[in-house]
PABAVO-747015 format. One record per residue (C-alpha): x, y, z. Coordinates in pm, 1 decimal, padded with zeros to 6 digits, always signed. Example, Ala and Ser with C-alpha at 12.3 -4.5 7.8 and 13.67 -1.06 7.14 Angstrom:
<nodes>
+----------+----------+----------+
!     east !    north !       up !
+----------+----------+----------+
! +01230.0 ! -00450.0 ! +00780.0 !
! +01367.0 ! -00106.0 ! +00714.0 !
+----------+----------+----------+
</nodes>
This chain:
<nodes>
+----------+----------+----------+
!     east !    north !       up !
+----------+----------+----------+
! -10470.1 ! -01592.3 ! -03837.5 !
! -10225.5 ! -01463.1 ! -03587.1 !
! -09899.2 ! -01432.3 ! -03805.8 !
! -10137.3 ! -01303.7 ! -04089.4 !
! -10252.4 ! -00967.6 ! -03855.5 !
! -09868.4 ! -00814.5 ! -03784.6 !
! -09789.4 ! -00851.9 ! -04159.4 !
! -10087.2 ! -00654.0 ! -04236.0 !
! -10005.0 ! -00419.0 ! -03984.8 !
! -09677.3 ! -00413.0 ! -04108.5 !
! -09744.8 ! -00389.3 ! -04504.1 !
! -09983.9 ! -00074.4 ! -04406.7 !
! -09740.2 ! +00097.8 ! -04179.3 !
! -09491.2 ! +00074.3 ! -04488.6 !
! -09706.8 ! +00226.3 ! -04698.9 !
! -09806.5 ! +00499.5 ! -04515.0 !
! -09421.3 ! +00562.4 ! -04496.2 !
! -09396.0 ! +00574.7 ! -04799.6 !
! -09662.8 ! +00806.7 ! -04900.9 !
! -09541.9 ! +01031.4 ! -04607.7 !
! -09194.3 ! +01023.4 ! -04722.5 !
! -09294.0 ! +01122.1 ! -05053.4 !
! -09460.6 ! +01417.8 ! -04921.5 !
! -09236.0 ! +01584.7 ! -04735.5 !
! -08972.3 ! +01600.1 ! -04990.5 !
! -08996.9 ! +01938.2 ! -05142.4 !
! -08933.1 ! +01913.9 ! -05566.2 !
! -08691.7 ! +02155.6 ! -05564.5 !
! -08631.5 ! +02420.7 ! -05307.0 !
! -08681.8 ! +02806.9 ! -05435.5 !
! -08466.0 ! +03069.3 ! -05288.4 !
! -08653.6 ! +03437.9 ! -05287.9 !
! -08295.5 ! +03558.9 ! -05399.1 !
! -08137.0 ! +03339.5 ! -05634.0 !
! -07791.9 ! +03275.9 ! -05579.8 !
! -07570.3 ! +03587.9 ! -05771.5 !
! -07847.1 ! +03743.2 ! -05883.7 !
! -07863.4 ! +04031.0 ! -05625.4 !
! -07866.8 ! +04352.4 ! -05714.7 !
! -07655.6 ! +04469.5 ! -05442.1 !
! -07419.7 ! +04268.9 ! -05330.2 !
! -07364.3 ! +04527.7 ! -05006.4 !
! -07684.2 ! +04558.0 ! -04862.4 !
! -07610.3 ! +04422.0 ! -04552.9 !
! -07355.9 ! +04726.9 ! -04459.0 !
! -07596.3 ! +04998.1 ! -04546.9 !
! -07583.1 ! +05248.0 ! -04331.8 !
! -08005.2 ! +05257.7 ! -04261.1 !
! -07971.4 ! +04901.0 ! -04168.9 !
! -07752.3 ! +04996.9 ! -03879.4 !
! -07985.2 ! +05256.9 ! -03739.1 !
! -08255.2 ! +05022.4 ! -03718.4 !
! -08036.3 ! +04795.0 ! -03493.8 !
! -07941.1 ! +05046.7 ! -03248.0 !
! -08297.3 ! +05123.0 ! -03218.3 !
! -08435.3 ! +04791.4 ! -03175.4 !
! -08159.5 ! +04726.2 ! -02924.5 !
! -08225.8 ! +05081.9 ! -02717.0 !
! -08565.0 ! +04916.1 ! -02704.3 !
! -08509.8 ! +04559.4 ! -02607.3 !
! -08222.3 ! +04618.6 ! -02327.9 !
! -08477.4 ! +04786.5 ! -02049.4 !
! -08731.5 ! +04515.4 ! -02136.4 !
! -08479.9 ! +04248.2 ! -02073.6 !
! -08333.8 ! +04407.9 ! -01772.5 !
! -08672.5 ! +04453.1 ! -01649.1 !
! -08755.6 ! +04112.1 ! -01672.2 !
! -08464.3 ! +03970.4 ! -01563.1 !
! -08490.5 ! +04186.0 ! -01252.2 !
! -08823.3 ! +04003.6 ! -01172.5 !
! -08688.7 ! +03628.5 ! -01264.4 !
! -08413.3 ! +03705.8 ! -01004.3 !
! -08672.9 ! +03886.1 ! -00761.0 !
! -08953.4 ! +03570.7 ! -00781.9 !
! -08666.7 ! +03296.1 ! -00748.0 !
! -08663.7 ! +03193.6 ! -01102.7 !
! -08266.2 ! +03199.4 ! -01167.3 !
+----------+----------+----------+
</nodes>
């Protein structure tokens, strides 16, 4: 009865392997751009795309130096 409990075990934790193998595995993966099938192929040198950086960095720089100032202030580096 002993040797028949671990192979139990054992047959169940295969299966449920298995099963969670197959479910993970995506069918096919789906790409919301296919692959050259953009409609501009130079969107990432735009010149609006720029402007938002600059602004988004103008706004995290004195939130980072700001924190950082009260890491180094409380010990923390």
């Amino acid at each position: 009865m002993k040797n028949k409990i671990p192979h139990e075990h054992e047959v169940a934790v295969k299966q449920l392997l298995r099963r969670a193998a197959k479910r993970t595995r995506p069918s096919q993966a789906f790409s919301a751009v296919p692959h050259a099938r953009e409609t501009d192929a130079n969107r990432e040198f735009a010149p609006d795309r720029d402007a938002d950086a600059i602004v988004w960095f103008l706004i995290a720089l004195p939130i980072f130096m700001v924190a950082h100032a009260i890491c180094v202030k409380i010990g923390a580096i």
